[in-house]
TORKOL-4160 file (C-alpha; in steps of 0.2 Angstrom, whole numbers, padded with zeros to 4 digits, m for minus):
104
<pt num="1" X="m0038" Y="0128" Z="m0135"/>
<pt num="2" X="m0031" Y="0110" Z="m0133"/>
<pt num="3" X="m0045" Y="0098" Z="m0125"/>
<pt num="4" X="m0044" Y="0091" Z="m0110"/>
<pt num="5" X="m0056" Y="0080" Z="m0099"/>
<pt num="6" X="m0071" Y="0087" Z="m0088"/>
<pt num="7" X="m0066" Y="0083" Z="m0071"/>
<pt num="8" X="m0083" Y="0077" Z="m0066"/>
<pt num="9" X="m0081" Y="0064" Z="m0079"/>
<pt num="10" X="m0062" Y="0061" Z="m0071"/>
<pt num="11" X="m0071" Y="0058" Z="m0052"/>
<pt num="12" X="m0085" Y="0046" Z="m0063"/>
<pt num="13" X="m0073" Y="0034" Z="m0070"/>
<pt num="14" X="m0063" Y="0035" Z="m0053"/>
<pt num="15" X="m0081" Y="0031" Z="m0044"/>
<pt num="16" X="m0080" Y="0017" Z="m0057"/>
<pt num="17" X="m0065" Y="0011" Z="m0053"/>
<pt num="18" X="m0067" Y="0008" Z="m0035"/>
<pt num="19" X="m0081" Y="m0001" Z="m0038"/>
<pt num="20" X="m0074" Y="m0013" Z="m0049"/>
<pt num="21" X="m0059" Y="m0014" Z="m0037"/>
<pt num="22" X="m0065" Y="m0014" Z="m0019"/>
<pt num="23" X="m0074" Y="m0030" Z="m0021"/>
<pt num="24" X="m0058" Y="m0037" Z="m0026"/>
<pt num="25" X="m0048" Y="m0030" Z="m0012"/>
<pt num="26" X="m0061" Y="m0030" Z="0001"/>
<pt num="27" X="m0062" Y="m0014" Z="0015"/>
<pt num="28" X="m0044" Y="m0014" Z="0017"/>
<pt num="29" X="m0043" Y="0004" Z="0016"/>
<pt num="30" X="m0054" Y="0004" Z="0031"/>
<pt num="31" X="m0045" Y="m0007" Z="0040"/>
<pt num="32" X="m0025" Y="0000" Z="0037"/>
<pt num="33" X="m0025" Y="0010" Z="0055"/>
<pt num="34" X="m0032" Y="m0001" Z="0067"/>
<pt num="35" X="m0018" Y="m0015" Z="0057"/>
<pt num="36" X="m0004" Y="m0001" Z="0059"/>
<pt num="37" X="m0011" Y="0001" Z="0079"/>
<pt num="38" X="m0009" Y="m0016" Z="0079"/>
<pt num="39" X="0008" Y="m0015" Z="0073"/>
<pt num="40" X="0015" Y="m0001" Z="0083"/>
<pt num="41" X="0005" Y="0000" Z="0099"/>
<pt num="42" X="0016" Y="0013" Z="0105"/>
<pt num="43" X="0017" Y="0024" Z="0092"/>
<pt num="44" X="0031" Y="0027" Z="0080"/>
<pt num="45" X="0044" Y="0041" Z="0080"/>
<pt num="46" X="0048" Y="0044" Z="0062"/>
<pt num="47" X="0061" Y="0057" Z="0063"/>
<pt num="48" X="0074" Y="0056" Z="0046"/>
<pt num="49" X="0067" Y="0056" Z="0026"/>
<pt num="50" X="0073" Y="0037" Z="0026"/>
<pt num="51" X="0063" Y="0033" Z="0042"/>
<pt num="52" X="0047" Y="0041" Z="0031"/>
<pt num="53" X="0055" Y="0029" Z="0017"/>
<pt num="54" X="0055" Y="0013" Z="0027"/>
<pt num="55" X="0039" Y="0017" Z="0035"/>
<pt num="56" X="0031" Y="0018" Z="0017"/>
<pt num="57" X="0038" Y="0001" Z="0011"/>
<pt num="58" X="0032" Y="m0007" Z="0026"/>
<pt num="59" X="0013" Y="0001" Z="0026"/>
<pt num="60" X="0014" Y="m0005" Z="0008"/>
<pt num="61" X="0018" Y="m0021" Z="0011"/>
<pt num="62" X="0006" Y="m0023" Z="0024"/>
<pt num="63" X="m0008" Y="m0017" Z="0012"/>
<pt num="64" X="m0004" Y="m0031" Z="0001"/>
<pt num="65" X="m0004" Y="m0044" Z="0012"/>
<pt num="66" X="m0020" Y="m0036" Z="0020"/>
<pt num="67" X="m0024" Y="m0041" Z="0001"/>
<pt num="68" X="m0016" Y="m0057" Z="0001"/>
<pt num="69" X="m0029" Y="m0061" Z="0019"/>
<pt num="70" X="m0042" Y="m0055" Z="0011"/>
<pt num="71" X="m0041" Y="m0069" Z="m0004"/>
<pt num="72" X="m0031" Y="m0083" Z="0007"/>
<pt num="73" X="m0047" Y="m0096" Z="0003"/>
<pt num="74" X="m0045" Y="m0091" Z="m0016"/>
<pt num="75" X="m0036" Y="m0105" Z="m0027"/>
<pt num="76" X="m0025" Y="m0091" Z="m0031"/>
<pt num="77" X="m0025" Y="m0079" Z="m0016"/>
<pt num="78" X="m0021" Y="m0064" Z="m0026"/>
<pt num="79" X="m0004" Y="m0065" Z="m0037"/>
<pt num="80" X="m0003" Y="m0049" Z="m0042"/>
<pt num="81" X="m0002" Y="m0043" Z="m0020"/>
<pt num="82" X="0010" Y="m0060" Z="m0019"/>
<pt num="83" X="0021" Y="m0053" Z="m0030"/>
<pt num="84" X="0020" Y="m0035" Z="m0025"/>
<pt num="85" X="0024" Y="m0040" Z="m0006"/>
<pt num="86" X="0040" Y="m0050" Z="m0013"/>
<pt num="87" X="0047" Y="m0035" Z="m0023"/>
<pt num="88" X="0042" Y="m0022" Z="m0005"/>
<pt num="89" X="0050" Y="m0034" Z="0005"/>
<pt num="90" X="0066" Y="m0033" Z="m0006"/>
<pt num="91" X="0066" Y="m0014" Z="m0008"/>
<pt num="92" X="0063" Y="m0015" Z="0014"/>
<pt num="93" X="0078" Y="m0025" Z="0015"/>
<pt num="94" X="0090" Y="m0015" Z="0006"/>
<pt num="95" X="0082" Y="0001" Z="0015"/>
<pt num="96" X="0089" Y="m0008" Z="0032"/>
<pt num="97" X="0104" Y="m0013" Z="0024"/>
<pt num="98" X="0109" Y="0004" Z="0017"/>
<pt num="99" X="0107" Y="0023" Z="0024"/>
<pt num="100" X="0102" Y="0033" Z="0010"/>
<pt num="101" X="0114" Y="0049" Z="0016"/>
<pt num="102" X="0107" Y="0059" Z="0003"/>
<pt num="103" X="0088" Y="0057" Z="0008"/>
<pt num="104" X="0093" Y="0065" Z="0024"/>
């Protein structure tokens, strides 16, 4: 029988993890849907796979620079979100640009 991880010790080091990581981030995760509300106080109507595709870029790129807020006093203000916003924001831009026919 091949080994495998326990899954208990699976959820431990993902417990870990989180709290190594939300410290570092902040309660973002807590925060996403009143941002989004924010954003689209009237809803949105997501009705074609590259709507769901455009949507996810942007809730991504608003998670990073929820990221970016939340370390804007640092002498850094989190590179690693920086850079992760410019690359979401490319990807965004060539979804607007584009109709990806076969995702429909």
């Amino acid at each position: 029988m091949a080994d495998f991880r326990n899954p208990a010790e699976i959820l431990r080091e993902a417990a870990e993890l989180f709290e190594t990581r939300n410290p570092e981030y902040g309660n973002t995760w807590v925060m996403t849907g009143d941002v989004m509300k924010a954003l689209f106080p009237d809803g949105i109507n997501l009705q074609t796979a590259h709507d769901f595709s455009k949507f996810n870029t942007l809730q991504l790129m608003v998670l990073k620079l929820m990221r970016i807020c939340a370390h804007f006093h640092d002498d850094n203000g989190h590179p690693d979100s920086i850079a992760d916003l410019q690359v979401y924001t490319a990807m965004l831009g060539s979804k607007f640009e584009f109709e990806f026919e076969d995702l429909d």
